[in-house]
Backbone as a chain_set.jsonl record, in Angstrom:
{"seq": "XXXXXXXXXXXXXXXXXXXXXXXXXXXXXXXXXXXXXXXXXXXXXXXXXXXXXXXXXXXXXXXXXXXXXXXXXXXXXXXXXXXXXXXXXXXXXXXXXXXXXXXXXXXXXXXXXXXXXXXXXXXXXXXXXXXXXXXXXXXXXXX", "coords": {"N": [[-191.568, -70.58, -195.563], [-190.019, -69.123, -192.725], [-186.808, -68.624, -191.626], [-185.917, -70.734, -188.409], [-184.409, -70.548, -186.893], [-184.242, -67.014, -187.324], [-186.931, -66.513, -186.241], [-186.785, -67.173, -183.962], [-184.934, -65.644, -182.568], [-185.829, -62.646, -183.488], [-188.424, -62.741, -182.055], [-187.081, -63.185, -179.128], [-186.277, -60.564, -178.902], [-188.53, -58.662, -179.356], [-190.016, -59.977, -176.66], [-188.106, -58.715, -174.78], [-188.146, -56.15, -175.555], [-190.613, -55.261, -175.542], [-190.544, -56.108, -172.388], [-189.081, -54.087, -171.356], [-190.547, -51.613, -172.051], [-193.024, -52.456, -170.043], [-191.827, -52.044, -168.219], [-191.009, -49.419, -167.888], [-193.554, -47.721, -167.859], [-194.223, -48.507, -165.184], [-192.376, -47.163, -163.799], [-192.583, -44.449, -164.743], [-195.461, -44.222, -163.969], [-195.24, -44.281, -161.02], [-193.418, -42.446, -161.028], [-195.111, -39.893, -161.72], [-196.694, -40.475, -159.389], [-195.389, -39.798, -157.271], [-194.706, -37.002, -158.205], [-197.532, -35.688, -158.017], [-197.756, -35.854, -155.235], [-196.152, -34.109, -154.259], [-196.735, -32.108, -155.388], [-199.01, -31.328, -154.142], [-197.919, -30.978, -151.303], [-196.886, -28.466, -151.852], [-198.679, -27.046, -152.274], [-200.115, -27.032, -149.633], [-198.283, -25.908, -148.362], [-198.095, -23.553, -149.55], [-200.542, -22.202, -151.002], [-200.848, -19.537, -152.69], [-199.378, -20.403, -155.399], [-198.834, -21.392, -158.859], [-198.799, -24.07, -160.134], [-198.385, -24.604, -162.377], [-196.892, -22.941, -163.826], [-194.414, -23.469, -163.227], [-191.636, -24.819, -164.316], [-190.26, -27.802, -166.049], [-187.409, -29.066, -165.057], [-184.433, -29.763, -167.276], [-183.424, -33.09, -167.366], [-180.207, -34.113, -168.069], [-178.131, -36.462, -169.561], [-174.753, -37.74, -168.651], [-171.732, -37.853, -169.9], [-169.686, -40.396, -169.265], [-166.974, -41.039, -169.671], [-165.496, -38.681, -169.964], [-164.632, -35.549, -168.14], [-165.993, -32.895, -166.769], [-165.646, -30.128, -169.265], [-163.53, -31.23, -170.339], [-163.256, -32.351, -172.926], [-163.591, -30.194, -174.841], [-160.671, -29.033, -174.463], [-159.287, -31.473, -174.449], [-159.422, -31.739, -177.392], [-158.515, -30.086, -178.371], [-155.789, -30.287, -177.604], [-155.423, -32.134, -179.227], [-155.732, -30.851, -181.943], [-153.585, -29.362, -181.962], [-151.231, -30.842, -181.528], [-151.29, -32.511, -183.73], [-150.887, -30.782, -185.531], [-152.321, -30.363, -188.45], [-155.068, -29.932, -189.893], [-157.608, -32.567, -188.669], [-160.179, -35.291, -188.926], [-163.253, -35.604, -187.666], [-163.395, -38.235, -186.469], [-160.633, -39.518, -186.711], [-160.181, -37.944, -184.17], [-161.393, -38.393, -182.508], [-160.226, -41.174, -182.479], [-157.109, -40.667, -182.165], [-157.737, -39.502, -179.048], [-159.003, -41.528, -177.868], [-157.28, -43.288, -177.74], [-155.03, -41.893, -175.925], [-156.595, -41.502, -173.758], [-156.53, -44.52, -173.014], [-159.306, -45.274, -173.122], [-161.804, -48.435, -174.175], [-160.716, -49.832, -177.398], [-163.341, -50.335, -179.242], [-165.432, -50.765, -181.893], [-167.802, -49.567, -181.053], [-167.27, -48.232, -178.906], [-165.535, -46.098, -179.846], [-167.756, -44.612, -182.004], [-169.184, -43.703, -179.865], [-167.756, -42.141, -178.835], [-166.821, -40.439, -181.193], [-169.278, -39.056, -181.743], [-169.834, -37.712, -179.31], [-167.522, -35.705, -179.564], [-167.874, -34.6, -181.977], [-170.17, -32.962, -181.307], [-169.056, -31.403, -179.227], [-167.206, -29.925, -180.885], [-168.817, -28.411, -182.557], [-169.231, -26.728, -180.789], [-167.69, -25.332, -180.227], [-166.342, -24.74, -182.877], [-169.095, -22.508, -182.701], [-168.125, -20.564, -181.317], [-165.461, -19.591, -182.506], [-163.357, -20.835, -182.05], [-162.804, -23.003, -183.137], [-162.5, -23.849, -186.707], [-164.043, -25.482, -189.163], [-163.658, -27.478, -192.251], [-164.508, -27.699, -195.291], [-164.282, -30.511, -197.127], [-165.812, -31.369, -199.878], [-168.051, -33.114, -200.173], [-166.674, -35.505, -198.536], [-165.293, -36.345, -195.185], [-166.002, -33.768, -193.093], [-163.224, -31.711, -191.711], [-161.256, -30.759, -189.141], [-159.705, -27.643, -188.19], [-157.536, -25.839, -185.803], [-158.64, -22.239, -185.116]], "CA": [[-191.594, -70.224, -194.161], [-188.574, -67.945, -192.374], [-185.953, -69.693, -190.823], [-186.376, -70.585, -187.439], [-183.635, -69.252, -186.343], [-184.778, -66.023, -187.049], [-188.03, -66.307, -185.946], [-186.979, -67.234, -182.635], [-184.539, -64.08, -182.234], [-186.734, -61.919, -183.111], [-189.405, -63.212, -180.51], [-186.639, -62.938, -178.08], [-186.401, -58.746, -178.94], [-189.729, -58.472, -178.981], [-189.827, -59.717, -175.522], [-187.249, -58.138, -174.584], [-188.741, -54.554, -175.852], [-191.928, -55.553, -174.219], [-190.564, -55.72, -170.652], [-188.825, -52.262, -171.32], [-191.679, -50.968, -171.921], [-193.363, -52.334, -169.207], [-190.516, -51.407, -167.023], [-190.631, -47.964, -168.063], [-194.612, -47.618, -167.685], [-194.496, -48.794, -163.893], [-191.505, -46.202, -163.369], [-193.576, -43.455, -165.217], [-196.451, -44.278, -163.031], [-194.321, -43.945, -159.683], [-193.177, -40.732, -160.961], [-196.727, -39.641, -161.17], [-197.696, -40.474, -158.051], [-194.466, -39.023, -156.34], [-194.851, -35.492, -158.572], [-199.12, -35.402, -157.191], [-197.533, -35.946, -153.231], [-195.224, -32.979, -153.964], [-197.994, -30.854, -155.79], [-200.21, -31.205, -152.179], [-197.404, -30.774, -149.983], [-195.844, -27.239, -152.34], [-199.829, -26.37, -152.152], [-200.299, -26.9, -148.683], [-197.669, -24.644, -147.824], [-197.82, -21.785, -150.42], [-201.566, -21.805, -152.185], [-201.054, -19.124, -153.959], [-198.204, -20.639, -156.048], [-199.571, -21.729, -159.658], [-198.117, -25.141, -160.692], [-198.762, -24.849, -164.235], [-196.193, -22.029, -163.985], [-193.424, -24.285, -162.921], [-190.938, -25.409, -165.869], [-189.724, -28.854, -165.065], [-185.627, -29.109, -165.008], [-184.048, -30.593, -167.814], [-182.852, -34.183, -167.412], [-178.982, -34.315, -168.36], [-176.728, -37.823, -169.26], [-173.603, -37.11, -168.431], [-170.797, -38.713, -170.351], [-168.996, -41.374, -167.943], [-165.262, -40.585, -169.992], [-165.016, -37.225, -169.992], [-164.899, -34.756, -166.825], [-166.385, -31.479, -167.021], [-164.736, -29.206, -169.869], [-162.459, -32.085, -170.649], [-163.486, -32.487, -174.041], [-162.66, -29.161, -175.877], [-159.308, -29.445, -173.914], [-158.535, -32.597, -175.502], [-159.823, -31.518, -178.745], [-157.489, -28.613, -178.917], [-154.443, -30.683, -178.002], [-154.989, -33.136, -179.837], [-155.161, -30.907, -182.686], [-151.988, -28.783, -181.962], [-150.472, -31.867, -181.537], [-151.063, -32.986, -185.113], [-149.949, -29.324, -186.497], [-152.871, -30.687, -189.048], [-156.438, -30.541, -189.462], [-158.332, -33.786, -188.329], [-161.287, -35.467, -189.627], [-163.948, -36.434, -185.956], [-162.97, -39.717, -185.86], [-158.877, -39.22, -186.368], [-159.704, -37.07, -183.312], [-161.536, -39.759, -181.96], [-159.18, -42.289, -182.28], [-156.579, -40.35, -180.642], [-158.111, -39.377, -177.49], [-159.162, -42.82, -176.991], [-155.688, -43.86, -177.503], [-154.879, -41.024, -174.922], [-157.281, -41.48, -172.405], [-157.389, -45.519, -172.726], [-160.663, -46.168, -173.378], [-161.579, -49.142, -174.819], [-160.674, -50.021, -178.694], [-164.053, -50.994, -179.616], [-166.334, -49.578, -182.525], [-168.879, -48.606, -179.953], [-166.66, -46.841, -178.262], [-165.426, -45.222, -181.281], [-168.735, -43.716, -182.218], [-169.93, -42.573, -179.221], [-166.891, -40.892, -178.845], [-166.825, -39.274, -182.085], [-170.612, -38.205, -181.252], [-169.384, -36.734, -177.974], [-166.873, -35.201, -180.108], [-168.937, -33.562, -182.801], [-171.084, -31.725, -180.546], [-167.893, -30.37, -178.611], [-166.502, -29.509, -182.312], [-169.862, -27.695, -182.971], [-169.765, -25.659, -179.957], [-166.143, -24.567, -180.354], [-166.96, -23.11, -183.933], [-169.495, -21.392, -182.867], [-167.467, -19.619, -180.792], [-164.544, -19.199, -183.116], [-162.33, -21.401, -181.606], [-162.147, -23.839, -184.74], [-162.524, -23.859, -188.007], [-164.686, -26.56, -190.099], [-163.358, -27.514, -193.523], [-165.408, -28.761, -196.438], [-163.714, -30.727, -198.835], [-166.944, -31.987, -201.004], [-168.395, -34.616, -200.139], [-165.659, -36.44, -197.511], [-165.463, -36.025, -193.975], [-165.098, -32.406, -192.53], [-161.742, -31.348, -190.767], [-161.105, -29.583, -187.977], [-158.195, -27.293, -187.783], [-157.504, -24.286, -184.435], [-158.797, -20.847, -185.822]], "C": [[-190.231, -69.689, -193.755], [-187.721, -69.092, -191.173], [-186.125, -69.567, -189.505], [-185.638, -70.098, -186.538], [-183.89, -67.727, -186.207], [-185.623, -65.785, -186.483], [-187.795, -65.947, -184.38], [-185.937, -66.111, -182.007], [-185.11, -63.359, -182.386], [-188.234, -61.829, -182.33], [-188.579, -62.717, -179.492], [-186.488, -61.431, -178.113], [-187.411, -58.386, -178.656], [-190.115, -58.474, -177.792], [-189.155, -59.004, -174.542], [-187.709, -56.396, -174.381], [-190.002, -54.396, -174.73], [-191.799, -55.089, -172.614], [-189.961, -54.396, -170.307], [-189.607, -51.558, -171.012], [-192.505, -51.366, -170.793], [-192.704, -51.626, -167.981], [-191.162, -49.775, -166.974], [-192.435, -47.343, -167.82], [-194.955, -47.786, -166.37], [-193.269, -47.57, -163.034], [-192.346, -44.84, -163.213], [-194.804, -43.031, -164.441], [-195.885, -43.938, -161.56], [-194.532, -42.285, -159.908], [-194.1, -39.608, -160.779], [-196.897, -39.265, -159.988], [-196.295, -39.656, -156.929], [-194.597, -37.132, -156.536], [-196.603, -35.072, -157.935], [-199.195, -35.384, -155.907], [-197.212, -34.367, -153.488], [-195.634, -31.88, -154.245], [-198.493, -30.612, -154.399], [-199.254, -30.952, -151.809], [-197.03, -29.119, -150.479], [-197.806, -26.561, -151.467], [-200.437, -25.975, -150.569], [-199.604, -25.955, -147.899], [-197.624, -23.384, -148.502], [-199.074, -22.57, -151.23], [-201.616, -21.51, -153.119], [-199.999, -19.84, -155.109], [-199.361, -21.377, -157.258], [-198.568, -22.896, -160.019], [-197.166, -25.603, -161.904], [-197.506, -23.834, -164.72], [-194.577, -22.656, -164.262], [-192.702, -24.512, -163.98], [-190.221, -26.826, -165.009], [-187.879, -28.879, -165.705], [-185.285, -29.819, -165.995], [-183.066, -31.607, -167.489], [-181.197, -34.04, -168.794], [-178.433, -35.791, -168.869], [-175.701, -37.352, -169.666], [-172.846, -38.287, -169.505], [-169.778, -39.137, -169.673], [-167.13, -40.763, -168.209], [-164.718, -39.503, -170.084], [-165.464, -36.106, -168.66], [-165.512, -33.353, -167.375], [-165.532, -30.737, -167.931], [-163.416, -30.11, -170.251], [-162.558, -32.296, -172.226], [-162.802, -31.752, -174.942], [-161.502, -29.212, -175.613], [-158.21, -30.477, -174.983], [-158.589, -32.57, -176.864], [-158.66, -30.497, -178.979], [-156.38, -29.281, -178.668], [-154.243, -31.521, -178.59], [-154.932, -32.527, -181.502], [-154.117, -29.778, -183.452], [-150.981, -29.554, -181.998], [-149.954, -32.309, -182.968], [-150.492, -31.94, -186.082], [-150.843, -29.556, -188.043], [-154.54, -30.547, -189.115], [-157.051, -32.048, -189.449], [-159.829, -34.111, -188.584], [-162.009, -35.746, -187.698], [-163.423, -37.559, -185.702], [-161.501, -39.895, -185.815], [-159.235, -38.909, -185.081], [-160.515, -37.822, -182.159], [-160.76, -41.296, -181.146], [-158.113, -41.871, -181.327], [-156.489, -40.242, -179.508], [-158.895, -40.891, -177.066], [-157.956, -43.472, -176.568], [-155.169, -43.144, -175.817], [-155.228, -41.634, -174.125], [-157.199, -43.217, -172.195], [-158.314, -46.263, -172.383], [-160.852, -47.543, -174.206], [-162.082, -49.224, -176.211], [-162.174, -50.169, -179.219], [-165.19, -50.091, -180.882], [-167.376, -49.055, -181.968], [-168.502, -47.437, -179.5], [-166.015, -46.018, -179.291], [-166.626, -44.055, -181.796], [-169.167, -43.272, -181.086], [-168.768, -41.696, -178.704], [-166.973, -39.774, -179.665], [-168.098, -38.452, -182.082], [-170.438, -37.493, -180.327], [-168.564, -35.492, -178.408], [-167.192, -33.812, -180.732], [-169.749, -32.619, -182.253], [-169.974, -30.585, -179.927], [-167.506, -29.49, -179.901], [-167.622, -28.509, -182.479], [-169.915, -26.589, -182.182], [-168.369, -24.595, -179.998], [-165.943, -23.424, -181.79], [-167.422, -22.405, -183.556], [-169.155, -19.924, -182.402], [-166.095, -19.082, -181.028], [-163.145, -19.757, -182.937], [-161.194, -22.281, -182.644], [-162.532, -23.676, -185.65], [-163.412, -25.129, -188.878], [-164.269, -26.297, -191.816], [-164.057, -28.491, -194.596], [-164.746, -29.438, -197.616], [-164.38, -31.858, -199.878], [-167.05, -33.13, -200.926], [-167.421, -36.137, -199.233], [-166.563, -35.517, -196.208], [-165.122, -34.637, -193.532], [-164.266, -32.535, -191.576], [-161.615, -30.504, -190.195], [-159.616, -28.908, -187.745], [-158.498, -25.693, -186.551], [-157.7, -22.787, -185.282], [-157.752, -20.119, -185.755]], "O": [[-189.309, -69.863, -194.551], [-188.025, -69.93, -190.324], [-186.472, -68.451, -189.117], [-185.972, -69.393, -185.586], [-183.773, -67.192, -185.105], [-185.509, -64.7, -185.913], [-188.254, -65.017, -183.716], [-186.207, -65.717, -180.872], [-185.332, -62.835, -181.294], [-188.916, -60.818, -182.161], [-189.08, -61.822, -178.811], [-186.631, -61.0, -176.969], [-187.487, -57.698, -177.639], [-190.584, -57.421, -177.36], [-189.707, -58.719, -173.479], [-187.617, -55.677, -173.386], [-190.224, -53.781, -173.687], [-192.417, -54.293, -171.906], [-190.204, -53.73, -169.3], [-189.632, -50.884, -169.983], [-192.905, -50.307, -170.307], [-193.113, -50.87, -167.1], [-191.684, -49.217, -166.008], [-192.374, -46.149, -167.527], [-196.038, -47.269, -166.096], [-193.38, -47.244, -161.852], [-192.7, -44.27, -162.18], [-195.158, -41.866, -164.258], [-196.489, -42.981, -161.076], [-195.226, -41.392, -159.423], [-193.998, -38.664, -159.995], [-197.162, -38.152, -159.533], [-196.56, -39.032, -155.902], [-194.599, -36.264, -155.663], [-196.693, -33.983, -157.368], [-200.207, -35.059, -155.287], [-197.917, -33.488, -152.992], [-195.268, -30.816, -153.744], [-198.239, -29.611, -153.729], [-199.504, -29.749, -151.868], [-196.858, -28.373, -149.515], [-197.977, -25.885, -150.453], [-201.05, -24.94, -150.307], [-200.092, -25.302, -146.977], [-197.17, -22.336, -148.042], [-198.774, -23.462, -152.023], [-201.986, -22.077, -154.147], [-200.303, -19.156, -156.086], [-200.45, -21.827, -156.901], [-197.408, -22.529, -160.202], [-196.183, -26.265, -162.237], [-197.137, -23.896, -165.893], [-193.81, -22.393, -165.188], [-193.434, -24.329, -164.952], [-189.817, -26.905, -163.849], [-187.516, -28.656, -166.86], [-185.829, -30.915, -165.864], [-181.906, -31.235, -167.309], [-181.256, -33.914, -170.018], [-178.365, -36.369, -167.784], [-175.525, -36.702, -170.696], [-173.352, -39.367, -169.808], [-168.885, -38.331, -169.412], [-166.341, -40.293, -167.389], [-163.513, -39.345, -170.277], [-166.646, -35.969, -168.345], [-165.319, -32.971, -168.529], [-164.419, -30.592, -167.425], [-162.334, -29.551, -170.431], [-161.421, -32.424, -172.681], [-161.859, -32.11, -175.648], [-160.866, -29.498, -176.628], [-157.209, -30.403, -175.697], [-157.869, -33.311, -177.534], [-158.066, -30.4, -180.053], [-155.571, -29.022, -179.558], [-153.096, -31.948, -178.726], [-154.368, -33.207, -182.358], [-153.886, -29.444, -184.614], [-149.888, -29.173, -182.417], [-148.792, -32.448, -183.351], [-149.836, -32.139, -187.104], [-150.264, -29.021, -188.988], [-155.191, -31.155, -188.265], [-156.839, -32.675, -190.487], [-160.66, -33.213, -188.449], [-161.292, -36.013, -186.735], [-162.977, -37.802, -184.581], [-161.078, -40.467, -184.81], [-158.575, -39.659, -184.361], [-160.167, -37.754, -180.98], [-160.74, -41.967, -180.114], [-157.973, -42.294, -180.18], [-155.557, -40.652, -178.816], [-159.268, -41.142, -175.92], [-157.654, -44.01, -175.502], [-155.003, -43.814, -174.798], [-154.461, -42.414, -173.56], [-157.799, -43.54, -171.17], [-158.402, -47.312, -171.745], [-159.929, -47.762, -174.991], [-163.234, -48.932, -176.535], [-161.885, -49.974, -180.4], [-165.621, -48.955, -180.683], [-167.871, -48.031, -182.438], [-168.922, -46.281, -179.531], [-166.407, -44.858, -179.17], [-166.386, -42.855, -181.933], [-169.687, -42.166, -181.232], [-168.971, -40.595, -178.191], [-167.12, -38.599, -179.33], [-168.044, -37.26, -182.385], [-170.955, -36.382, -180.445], [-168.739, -34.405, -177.859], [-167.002, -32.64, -180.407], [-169.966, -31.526, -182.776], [-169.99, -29.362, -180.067], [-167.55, -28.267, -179.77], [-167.089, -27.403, -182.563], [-170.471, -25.56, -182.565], [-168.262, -23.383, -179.813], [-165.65, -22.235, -181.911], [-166.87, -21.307, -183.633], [-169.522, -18.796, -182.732], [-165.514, -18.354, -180.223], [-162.1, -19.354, -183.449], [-159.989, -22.353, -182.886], [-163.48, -22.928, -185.414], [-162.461, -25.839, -189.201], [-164.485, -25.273, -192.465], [-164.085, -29.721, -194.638], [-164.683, -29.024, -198.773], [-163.843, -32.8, -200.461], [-166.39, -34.042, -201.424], [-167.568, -37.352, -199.371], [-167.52, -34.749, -196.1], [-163.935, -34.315, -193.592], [-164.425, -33.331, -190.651], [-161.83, -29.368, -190.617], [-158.636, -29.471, -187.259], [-159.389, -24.845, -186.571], [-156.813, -22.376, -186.031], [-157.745, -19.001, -186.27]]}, "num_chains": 1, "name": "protein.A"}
């Protein structure tokens, strides 16, 4: 038989997941019924208008530590600073140091995830450079 310790943590996730999901099923439902008011009221004033036409807005999450365009910014001085190319997470580490965020490996990765995408968008536009050196981490150095 499985220790009961375990057993009874994973019961408590389970529940846990559960009321998420309920959560998120009574939200879902709201939303519903708020988007079927706003259908009748668009319809009531403009008929002809086709619904189905509509595209719905893409939903954003913003990242709480970084301001608009703050990212590549810091990415580029942090690695003129080093006069080096930098692996994501070196460049990571720094700008947490920088900005004092907190130490924590959470915050570590979702930095360097915040990171990587900035890094991705900056190649494509020639800004940086990506370096492969087989099988390690790629390095970022200023084009």
């Amino acid at each position: 038989m499985a220790e009961s310790h375990v057993v009874t943590g994973l019961v408590a996730k389970r529940a846990e997941l559960a009321g998420l999901v309920d959560h998120h099923k009574k939200q879902l439902a709201r939303l519903g019924t708020d988007l079927s008011h706003l259908d009748a009221a668009i319809k009531l004033f403009a008929p002809e208008i086709d619904l189905g036409t509509l595209r719905p807005k893409r939903h954003r999450i913003r990242n709480i530590h970084f301001l608009s365009g703050e990212r590549p910014r810091r990415i580029l001085d942090e690695l003129r600073q080093a006069g080096a190319p930098l692996t994501a997470r070196q460049l990571a580490e720094r700008i947490i140091a920088v900005k004092g965020l907190p130490d924590t490996p959470a915050a570590l990765a979702d930095t360097q995830k915040t990171l990587i995408g900035a890094l991705g968008k900056l190649a494509e536009r020639g800004v940086v450079n990506r370096i492969d050196d087989q099988g390690t981490a790629y390095r970022w150095a200023i084009a």
